[in-house]
GUKOLDREN-60096 format. One line per 4 residues: number of its first residue (from 1); for each residue x, y, z of C-alpha. Coordinates in pm, 1 decimal, always signed. Example, Ala and Ser with C-alpha at 12.3 -4.5 7.8 and 13.67 -1.06 7.14 Angstrom:
BEGIN
1 = +1230.0/-450.0/+780.0 ~ +1367.0/-106.0/+714.0 .
This chain:
BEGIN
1 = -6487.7/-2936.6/+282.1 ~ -6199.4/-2725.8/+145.4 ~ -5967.3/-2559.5/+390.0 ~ -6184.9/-2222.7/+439.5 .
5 = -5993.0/-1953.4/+597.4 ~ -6150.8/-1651.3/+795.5 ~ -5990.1/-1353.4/+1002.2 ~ -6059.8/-1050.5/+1265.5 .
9 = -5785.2/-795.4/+1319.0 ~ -5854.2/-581.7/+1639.0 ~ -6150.6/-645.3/+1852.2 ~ -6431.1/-808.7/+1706.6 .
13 = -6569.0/-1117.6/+1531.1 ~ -6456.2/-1269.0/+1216.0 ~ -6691.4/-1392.9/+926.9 ~ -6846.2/-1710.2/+1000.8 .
17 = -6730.0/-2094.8/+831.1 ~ -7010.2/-2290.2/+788.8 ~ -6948.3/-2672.9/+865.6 ~ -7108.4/-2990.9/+679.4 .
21 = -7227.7/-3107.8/+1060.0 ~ -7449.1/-3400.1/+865.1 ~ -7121.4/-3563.1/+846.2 ~ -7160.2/-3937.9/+1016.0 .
25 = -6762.0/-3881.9/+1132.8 ~ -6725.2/-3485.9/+1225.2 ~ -6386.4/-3419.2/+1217.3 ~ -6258.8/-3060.0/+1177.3 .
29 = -5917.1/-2953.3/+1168.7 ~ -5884.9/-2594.8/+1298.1 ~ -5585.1/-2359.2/+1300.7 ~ -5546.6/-2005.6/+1412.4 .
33 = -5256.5/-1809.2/+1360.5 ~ -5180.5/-1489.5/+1537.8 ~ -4975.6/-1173.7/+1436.0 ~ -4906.3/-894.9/+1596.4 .
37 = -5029.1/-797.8/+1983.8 ~ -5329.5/-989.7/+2065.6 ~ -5363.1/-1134.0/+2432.8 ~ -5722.9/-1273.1/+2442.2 .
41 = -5934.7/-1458.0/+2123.0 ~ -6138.7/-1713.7/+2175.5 ~ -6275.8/-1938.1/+1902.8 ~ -6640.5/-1995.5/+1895.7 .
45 = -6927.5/-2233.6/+1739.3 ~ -7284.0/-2235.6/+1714.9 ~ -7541.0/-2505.8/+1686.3 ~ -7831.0/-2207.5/+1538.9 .
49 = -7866.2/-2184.8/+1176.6 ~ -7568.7/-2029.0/+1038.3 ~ -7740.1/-1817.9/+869.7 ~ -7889.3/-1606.1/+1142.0 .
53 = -7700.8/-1717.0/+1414.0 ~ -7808.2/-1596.0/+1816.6 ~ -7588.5/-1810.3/+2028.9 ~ -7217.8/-1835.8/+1980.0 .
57 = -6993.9/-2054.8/+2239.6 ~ -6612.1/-2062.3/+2293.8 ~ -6502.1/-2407.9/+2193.0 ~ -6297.9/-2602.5/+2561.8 .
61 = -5999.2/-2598.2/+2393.5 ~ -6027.9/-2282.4/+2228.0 ~ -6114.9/-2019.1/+2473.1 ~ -5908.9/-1742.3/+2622.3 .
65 = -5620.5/-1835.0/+2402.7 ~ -5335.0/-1549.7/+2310.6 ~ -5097.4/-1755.8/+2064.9 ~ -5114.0/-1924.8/+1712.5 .
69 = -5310.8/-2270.5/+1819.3 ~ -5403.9/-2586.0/+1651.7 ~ -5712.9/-2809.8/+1760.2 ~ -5927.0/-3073.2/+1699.5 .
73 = -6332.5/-3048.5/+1708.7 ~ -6549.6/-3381.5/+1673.1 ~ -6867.9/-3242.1/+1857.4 ~ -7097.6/-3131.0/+1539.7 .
77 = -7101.0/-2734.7/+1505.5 ~ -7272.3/-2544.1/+1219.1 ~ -7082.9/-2243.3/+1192.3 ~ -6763.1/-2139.5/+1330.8 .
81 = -6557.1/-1811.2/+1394.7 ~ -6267.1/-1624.4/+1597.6 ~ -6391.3/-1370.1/+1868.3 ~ -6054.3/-1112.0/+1897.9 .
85 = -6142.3/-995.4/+2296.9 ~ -5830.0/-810.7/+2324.7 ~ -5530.0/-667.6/+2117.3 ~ -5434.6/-489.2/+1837.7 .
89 = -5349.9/-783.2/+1619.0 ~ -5460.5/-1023.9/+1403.2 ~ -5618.5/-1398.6/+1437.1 ~ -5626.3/-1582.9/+1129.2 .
93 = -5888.9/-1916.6/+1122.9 ~ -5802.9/-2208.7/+874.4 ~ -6044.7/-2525.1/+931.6 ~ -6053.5/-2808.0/+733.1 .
97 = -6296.0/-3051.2/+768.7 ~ -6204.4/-3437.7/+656.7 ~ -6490.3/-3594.3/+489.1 ~ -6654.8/-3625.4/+102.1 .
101 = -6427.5/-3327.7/+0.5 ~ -6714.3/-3047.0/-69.3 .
């Protein structure tokens, strides 16, 4: 997958990045920058069809977080996105996901 890049300034949910989760090694690269006053995002995946997603779920390492982060995610996810819980700022989301390069 190419590096797909998402964002949510003030409260609120950013766009969704879908994931190829059929990969046989799941390996997603995910980085989220923050600018400005933001003291609570958390960064969330689902497992429901991205398309019409009901249940989102901070990712362990990714919850409750207030500065620019980088992780590591090898569970499968579908879809991804940043959750901005409080702060006037901004949260950008990069992930890249290593694989066949779609």
């Amino acid at each position: 997958m190419r590096p797909q890049i998402v964002a949510v300034t003030g409260a609120g949910q950013s766009d969704t990045i879908k994931t190829d989760w059929e990969q046989g090694d799941f390996n997603v690269g995910l980085q989220a920058v923050v600018a400005g006053t933001v003291t609570d995002y958390n960064i969330e995946a689902t497992l429901d069809d991205p398309e019409n997603p009901t249940t989102w779920q901070s990712i362990a390492s990714g919850d409750a977080l207030a500065a620019t982060a980088l992780l590591a995610l090898t569970v499968p996810v579908r879809a991804l996105r940043v959750n901005l819980v409080a702060g006037t700022g901004s949260v950008t989301l990069t992930a890249v996901q290593a694989g066949n390069g779609s």
